[in-house]
C-alpha positions as CSV (number, residue, x, y, z in Angstrom):
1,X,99.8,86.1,84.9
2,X,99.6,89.6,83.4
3,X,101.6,92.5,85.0
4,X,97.9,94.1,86.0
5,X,97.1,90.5,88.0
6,X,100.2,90.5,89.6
7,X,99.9,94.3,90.9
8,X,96.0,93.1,92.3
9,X,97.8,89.8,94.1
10,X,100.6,92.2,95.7
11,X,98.2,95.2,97.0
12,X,95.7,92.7,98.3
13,X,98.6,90.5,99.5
14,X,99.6,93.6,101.5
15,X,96.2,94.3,102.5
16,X,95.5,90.9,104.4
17,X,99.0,91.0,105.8
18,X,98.5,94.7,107.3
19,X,94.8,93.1,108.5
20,X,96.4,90.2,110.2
21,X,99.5,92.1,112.1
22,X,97.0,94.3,113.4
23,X,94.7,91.4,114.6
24,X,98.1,90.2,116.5
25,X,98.8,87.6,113.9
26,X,101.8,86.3,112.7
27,X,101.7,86.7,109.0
28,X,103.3,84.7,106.1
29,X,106.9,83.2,107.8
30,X,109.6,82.7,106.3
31,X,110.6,79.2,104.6
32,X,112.8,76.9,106.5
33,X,115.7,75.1,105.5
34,X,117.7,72.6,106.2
35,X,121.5,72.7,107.3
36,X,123.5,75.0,104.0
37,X,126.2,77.6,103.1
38,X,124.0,80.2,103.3
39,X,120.4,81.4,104.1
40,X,119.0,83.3,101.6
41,X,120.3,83.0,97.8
42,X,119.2,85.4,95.5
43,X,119.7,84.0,92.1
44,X,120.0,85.5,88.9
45,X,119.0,89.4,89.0
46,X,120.5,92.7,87.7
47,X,122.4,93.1,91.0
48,X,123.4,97.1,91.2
49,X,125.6,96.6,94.1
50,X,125.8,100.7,94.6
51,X,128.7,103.0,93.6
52,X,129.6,100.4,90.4
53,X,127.7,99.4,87.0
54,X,125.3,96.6,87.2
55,X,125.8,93.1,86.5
56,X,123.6,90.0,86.6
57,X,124.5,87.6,89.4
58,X,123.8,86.1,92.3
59,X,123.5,87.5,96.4
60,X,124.1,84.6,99.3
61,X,122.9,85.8,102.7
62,X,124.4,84.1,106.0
63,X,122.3,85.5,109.1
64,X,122.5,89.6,108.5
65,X,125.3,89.6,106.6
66,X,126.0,89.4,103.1
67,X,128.8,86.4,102.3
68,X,129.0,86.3,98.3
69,X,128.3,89.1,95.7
70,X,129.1,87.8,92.0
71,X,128.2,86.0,88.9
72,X,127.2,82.5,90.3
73,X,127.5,81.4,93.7
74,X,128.5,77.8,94.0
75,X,127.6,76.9,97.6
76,X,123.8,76.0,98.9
77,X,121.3,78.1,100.3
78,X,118.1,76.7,102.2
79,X,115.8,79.1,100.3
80,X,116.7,80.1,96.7
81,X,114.7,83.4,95.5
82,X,114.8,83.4,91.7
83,X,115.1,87.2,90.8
84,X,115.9,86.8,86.8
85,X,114.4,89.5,85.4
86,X,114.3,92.0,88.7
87,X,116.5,94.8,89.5
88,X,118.6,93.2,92.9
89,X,119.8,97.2,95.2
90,X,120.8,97.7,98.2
91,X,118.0,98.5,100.7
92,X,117.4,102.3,100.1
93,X,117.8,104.8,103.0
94,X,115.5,108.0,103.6
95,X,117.4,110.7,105.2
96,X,114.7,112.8,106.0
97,X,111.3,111.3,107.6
98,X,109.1,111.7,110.3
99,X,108.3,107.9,111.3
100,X,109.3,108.4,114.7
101,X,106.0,108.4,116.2
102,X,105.4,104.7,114.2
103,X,108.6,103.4,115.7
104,X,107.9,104.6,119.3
105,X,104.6,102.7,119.2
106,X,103.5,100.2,121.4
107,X,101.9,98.3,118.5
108,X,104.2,95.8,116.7
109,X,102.5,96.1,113.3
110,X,103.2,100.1,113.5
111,X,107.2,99.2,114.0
112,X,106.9,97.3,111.0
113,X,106.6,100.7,109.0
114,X,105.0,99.1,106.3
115,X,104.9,101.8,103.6
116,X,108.7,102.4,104.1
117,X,109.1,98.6,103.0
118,X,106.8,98.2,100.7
119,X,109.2,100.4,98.5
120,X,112.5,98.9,99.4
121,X,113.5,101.4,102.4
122,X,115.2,100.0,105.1
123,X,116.7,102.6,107.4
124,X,115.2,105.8,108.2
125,X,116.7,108.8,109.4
126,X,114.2,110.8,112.5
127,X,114.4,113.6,114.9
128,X,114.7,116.1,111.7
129,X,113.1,119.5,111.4
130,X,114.5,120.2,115.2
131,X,111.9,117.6,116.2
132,X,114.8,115.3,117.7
133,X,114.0,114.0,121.1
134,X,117.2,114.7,123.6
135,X,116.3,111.5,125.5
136,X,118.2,109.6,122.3
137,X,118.3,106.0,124.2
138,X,114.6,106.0,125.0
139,X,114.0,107.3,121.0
140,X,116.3,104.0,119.9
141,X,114.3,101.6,122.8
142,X,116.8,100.8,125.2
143,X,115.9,98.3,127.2
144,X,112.4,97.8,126.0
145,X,113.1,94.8,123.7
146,X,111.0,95.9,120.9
147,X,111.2,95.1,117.8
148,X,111.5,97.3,114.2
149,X,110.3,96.8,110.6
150,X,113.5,99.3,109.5
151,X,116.9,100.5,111.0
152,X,116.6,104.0,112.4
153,X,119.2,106.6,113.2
154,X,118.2,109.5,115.2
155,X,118.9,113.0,115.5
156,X,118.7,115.9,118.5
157,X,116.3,118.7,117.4
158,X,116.6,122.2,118.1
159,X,112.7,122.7,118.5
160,X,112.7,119.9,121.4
161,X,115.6,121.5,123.0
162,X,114.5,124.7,122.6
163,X,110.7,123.6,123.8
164,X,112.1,122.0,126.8
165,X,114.3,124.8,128.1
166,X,113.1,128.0,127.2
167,X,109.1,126.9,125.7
168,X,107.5,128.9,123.0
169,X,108.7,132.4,123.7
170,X,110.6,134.7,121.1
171,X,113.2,135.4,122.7
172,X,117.3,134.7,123.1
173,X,117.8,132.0,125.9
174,X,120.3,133.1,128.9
175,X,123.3,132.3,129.2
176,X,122.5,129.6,131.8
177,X,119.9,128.2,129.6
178,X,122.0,128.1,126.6
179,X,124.4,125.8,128.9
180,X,121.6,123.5,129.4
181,X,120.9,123.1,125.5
182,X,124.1,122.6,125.0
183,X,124.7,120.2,127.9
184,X,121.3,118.1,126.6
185,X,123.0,118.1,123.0
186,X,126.1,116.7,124.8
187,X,124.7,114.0,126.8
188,X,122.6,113.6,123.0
189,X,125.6,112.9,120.9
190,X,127.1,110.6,123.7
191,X,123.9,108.5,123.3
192,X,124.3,107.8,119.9
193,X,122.9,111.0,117.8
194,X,123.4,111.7,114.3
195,X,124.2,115.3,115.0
196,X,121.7,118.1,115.2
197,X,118.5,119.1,113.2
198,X,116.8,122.1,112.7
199,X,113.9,123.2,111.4
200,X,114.7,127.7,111.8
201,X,111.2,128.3,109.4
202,X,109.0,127.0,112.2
203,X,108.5,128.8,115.2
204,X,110.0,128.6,117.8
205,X,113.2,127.3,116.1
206,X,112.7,130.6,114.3
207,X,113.1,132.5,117.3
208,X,116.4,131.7,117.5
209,X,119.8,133.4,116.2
210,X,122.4,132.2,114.4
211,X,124.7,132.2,117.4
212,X,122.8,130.3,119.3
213,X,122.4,127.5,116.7
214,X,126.2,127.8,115.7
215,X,126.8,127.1,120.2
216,X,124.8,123.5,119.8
217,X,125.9,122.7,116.5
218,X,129.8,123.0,118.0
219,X,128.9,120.4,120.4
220,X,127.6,117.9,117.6
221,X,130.7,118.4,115.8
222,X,132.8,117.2,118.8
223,X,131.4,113.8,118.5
224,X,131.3,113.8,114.2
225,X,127.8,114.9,113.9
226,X,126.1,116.4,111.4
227,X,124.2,119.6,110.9
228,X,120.5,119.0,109.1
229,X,118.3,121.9,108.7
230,X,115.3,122.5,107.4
231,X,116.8,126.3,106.9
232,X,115.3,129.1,107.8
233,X,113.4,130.4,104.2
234,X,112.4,128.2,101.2
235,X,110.7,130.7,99.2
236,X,110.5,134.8,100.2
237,X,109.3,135.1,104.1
238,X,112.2,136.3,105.6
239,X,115.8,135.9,104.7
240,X,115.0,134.6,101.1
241,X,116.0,131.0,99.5
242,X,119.5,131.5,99.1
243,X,119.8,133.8,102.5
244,X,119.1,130.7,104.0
245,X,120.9,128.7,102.2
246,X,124.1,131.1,102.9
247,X,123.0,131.2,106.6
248,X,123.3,127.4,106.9
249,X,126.8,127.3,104.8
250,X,127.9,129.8,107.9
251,X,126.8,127.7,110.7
252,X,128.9,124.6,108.7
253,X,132.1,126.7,108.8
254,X,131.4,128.5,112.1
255,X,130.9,125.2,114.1
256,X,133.2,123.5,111.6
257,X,130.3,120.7,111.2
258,X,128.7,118.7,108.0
259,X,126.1,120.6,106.6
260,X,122.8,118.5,105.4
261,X,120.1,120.8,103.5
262,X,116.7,119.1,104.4
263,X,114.3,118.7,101.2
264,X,116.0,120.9,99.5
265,X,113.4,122.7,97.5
266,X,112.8,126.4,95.6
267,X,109.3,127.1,96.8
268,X,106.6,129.5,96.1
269,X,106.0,131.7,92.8
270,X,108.9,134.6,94.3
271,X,111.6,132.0,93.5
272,X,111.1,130.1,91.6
273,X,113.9,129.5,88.9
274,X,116.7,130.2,92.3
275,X,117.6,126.2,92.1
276,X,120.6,127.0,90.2
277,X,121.7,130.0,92.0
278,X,121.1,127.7,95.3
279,X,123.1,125.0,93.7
280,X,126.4,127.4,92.7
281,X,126.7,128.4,96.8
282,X,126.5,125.1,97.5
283,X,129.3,123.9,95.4
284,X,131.2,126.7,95.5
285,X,131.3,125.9,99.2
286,X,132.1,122.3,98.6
287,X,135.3,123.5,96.1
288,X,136.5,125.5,99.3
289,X,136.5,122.5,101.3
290,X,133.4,122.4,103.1
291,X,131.6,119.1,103.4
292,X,127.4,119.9,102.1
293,X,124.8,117.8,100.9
294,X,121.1,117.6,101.0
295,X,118.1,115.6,100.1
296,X,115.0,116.0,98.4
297,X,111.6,114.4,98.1
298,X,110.3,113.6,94.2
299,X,107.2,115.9,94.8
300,X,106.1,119.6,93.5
301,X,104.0,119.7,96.7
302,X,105.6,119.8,100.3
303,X,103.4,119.1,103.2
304,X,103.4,121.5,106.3
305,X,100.8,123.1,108.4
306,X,98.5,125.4,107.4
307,X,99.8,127.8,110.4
308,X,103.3,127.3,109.4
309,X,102.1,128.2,105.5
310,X,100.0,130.9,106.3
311,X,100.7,132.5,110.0
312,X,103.3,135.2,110.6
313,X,105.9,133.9,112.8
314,X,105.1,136.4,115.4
315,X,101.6,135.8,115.6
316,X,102.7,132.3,116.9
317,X,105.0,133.4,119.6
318,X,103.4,131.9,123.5
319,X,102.2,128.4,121.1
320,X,98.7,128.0,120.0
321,X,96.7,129.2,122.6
322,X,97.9,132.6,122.3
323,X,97.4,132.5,118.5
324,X,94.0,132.0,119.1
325,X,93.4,135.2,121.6
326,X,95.1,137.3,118.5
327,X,92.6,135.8,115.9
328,X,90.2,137.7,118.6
329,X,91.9,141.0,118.9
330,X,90.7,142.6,116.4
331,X,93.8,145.2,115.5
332,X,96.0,142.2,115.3
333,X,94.0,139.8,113.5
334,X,94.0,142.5,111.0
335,X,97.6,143.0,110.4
336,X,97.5,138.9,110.7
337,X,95.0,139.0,107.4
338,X,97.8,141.5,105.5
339,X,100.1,138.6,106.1
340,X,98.4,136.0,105.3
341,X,97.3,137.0,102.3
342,X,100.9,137.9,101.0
343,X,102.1,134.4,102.5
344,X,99.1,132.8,100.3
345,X,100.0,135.1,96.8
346,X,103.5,133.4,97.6
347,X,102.1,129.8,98.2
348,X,100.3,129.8,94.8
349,X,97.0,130.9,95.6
350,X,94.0,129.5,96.9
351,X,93.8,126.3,94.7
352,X,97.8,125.8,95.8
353,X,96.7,124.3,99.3
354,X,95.0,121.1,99.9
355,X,93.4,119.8,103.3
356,X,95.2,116.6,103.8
357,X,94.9,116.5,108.1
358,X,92.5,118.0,110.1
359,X,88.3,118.0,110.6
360,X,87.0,115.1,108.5
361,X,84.7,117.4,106.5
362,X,87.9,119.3,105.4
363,X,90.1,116.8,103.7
364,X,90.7,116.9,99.9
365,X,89.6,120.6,99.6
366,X,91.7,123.6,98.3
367,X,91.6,126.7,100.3
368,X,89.4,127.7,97.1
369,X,87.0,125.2,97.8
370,X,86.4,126.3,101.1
371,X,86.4,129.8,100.7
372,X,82.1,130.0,99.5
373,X,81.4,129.2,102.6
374,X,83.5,132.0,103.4
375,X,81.5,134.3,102.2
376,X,84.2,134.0,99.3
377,X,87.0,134.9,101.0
378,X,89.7,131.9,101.3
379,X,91.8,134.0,104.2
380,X,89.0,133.7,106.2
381,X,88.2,129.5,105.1
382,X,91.6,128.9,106.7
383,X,91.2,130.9,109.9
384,X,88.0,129.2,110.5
385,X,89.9,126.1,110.1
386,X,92.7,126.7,112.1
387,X,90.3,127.6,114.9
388,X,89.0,124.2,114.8
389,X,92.4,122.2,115.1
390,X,95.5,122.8,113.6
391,X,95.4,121.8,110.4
392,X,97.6,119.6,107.4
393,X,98.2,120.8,104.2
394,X,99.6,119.6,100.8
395,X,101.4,122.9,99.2
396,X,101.7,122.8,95.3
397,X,104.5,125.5,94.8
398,X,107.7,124.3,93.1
399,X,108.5,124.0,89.3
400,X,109.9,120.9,87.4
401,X,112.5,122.6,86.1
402,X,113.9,123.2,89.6
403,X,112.9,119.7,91.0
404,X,115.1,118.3,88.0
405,X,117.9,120.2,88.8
406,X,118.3,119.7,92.3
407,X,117.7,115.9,91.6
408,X,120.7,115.6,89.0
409,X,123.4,116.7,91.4
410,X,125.2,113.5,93.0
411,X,125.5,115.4,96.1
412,X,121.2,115.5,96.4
413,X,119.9,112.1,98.1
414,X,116.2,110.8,98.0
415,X,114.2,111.5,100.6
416,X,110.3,111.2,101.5
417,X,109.9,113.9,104.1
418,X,106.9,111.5,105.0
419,X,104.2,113.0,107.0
420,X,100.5,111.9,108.0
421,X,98.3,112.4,104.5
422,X,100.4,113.4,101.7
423,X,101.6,110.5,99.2
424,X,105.3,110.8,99.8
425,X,105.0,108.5,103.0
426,X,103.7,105.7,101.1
427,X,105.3,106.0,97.3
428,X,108.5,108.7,97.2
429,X,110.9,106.1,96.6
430,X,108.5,104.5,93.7
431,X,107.4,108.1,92.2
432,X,111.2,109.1,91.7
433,X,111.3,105.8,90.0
434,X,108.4,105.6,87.8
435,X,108.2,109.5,87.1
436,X,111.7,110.7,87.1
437,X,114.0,107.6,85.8
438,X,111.1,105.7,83.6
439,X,109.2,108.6,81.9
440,X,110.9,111.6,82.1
441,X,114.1,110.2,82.0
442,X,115.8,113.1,84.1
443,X,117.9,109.8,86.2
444,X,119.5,106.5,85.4
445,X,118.6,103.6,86.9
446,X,121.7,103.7,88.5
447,X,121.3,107.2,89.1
448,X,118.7,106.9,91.9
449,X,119.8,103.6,93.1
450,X,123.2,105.4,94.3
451,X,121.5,108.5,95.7
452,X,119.2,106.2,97.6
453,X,121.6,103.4,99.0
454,X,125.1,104.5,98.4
455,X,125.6,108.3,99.1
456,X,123.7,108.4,101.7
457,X,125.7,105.3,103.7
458,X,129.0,107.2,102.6
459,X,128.2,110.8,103.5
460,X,126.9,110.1,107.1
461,X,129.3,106.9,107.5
462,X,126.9,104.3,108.1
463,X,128.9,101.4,107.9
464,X,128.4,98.3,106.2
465,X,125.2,99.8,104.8
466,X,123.8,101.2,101.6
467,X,126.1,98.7,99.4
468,X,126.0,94.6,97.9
469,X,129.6,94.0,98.8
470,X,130.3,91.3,101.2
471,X,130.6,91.5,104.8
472,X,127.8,94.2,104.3
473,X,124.9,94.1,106.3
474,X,121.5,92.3,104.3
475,X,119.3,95.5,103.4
476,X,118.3,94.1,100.2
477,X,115.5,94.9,97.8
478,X,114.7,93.3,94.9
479,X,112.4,95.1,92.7
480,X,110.1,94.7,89.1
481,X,111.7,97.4,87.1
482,X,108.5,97.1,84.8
483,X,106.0,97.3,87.3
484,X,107.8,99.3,90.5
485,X,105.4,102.3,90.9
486,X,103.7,104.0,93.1
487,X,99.3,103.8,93.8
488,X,98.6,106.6,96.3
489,X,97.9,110.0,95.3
490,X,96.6,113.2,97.4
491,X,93.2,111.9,97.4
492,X,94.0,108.1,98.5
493,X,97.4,108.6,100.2
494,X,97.5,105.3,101.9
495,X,98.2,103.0,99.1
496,X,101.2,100.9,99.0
497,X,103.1,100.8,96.1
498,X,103.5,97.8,93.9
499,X,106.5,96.4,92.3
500,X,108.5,95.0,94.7
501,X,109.1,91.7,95.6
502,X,111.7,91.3,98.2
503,X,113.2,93.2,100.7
504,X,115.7,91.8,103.2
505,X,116.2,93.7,106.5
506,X,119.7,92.7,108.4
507,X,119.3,89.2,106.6
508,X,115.4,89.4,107.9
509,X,112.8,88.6,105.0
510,X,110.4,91.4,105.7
511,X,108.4,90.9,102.0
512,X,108.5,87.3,100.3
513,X,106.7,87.3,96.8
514,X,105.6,90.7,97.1
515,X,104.0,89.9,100.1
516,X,104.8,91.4,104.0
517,X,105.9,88.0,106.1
518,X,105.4,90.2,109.6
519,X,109.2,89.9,110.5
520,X,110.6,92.5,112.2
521,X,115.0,92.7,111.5
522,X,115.4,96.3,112.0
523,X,117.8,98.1,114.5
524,X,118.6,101.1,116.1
525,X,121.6,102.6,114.1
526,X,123.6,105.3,117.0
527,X,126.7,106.8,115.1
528,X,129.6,104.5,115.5
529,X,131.8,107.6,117.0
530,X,128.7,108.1,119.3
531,X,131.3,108.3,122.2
532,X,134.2,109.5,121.0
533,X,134.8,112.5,124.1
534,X,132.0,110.9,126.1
């Protein structure tokens, strides 16, 4: 069968599965075998076991662990998966997502997370962007007895804490209310948080001063957290890229925590170039001693709301409703139009921002498409859309040049930052892959194999993960390294990407043959010194 017949029997392979789990049947299950050494064998790939070279060999899998990594295993398996010719990784881990609402649903088929295995992830990181949920063991399902397509750790998120104790108000919390963030953090960590997230570029996370962050971040590093942040300026609204930068190295030292840069990006036309200036205050802080390390999605266009693009922070402060009475005071919606139209010059224009969420009749069209009906003007296209609903956007504004060299440092993980509409939820892994290892040739193989599956199990300890060794847990995927690749785009975002052929979740085959079998061996991953001071 050609390459081109193979990709049509996996998408519509994935396309019936998908049909069936939603219909509440139990797709393609797994074979059965009788009494043997081992499970699962995988026989005969170009094993890349993580952290070392390559070599071809064989994997045995005994329930969720891993029980022999080498050249040719000599015991018996009850199902043999012949993977001669295929690249054999450890199951890749996404740092930075926002899958949390797909995990929390009450429909098994959303659990699954189907576009994360499709390209070989099989734990997820959520809660970023200060989105983290304090109740942590209702976020990881206690007691519900659900079931998960991928393993999932979860942060605490400034914005819920923040929403929950003080609302949408710019302003500093009291002193009692800071003691109530800090005590929800505490009780966060003892539940089995990764440490705590922020996202200080969206209101009302942005509302708050460094002090106050540094207070919650102090509690997370009791317990080993870490610090993620989706810092405070990308490109040149407030602080500036590498202000922000420099203002998360601080909170590191002052709270004496991890520090985990969130997508780390240069974005908009004002700074472009900065990656390297970005990348000298990071290492320069690692050669003092300071443990920092980011992530970053294989995209030149982020996805965000178009009020988070566009909006001055302080016309958000009260939440939406009281955005909308300034849109119809007329003195302040015209000192909101100044700003706007300085936040748009920054963005890249009018042809920089695509509708990907939002009215139906929207999606697919730039800001510049919009703005005829306007009456031309494409300030006013997007405040006539953010009337309607708030509104999803795909935001075209970083350069190659600085994608590649954030993406060569072996401190920068892989990421898909996926969101609702924009490609990166269905294909990051495969893009970075097909675009940045195959064609332009800015990775190894190895190269992004490791900052997928490796670095990321070492830097936030996750134990028996991210690595082909034995005694390791069974997050395998085994992929084509001819046709691995990604099929959405901005236009058709919900594709799933082709190329891969197996993926093992804790020893559960979750994709035979290229196909989904409807298996579900995920898990809730809370940090292993979760309750260390609890």
């Amino acid at each position: 069968m050609t390459k081109r017949g193979n990709s049509m029997k996996v998408c519509s392979g994935i396309a019936l599965a998908v049909a069936g789990l939603l219909a509440g049947t139990s797709a393609m299950a797994q074979s059965q075998g009788q009494a043997a050494d081992a499970d699962i064998l995988i026989a005969n790939g170009r094993i890349y076991p993580g952290g070392a070279e390559p070599f071809i060999g064989d994997i045995a899998v005994s329930g969720d662990r891993i029980v022999y990594v080498g050249p040719e295993y000599s015991g018996t398996a009850a199902r043999t998966i012949e993977a001669e010719g295929m690249v054999v990784a450890p199951g890749f881990i996404d740092t930075h997502t926002h899958v949390g609402d797909a995990l929390a649903s009450d429909i098994p088929a959303a659990r699954l997370v189907l576009p994360f295995v499709t390209q070989g992830v099989t734990t997820a990181f959520i809660g970023v962007d200060g989105g983290g949920d304090p109740d942590v063991s209702a976020v990881f399902g206690k007691d519900t007895g659900r079931d998960y397509g991928i393993n999932f750790a979860a942060y605490v998120g400034l914005g819920a804490l923040r929403s929950k104790v003080i609302g949408s108000e710019d302003r500093e919390p009291t002193a009692a209310e800071l003691a109530e963030m800090e005590s929800l953090t505490e009780q966060a960590m003892c539940e089995g948080a990764l440490g705590l997230s922020t996202g200080l570029f969206y209101a009302p996370q942005s509302f708050a001063e460094e002090g106050e962050v540094v207070a919650l971040a102090k509690v997370a590093a009791r317990h080993g957290g870490t610090y993620d942040s989706h810092i405070r300026d990308e490109s040149s609204y407030t602080v500036g890229l590498v202000g922000a930068v420099e203002e998360a190295l601080a909170i590191g030292r002052l709270a004496d925590i991890p520090v985990h840069i969130g997508h780390i990006k240069a974005l908009g036309v004002d700074v472009h170039g900065q990656a390297d200036e970005v990348i000298a205050a990071v290492e320069q802080a690692q050669a003092a001693g300071q443990v920092v390390h980011a992530d970053q999605y294989p995209w030149s266009a982020s996805g965000t709301g178009l009020s988070s693009a566009l909006l001055p922070r302080w016309a958000q402060d009260g939440g939406r409703e009281a955005t909308l009475a300034r849109f119809d005071d007329p003195e302040q919606m015209a000192r909101i139009r100044v700003e706007m139209s300085e936040n748009l010059r920054r963005r890249g224009g009018p042809e920089s921002l695509l509708i990907t969420r939002g009215p139906a009749d929207l999606l697919g069209k730039t800001l510049a498409d919009l703005a005829p009906a306007a009456g031309g003007d494409p300030i006013q296209a997007a405040i006539d859309a953010l009337r309607r609903s708030e509104t999803g956007v795909a935001s075209f504004n970083q350069t190659e040049s600085d994608i590649a060299a954030f993406m060569k440092k072996p401190w920068v993980m892989t990421s898909s930052d996926a969101s609702a509409g924009h490609p990166r939820y269905y294909a990051s892994y495969a893009r970075k892959y097909d675009t940045y290892v195959k064609d332009r040739k800015v990775l190894t193989l190895r190269q992004f194999i490791d900052q997928s599956s490796v670095v990321p199990a070492a830097a936030f300890k996750l134990e028996g993960r991210g690595s082909l060794v034995e005694g390791a847990y069974a997050d395998v995927v085994v992929f084509d390294p001819e046709a691995y690749a990604p099929r959405a785009n901005f236009l058709e975002a919900r594709l799933f990407t082709q190329g891969v052929q197996t993926v093992l979740v804790n020893g559960t085959l979750e994709m035979d043959d290229g196909i989904p079998t409807g298996r579900a061996g995920g898990r809730p991953l809370p940090r292993t010194s979760a309750r260390d001071g609890c």
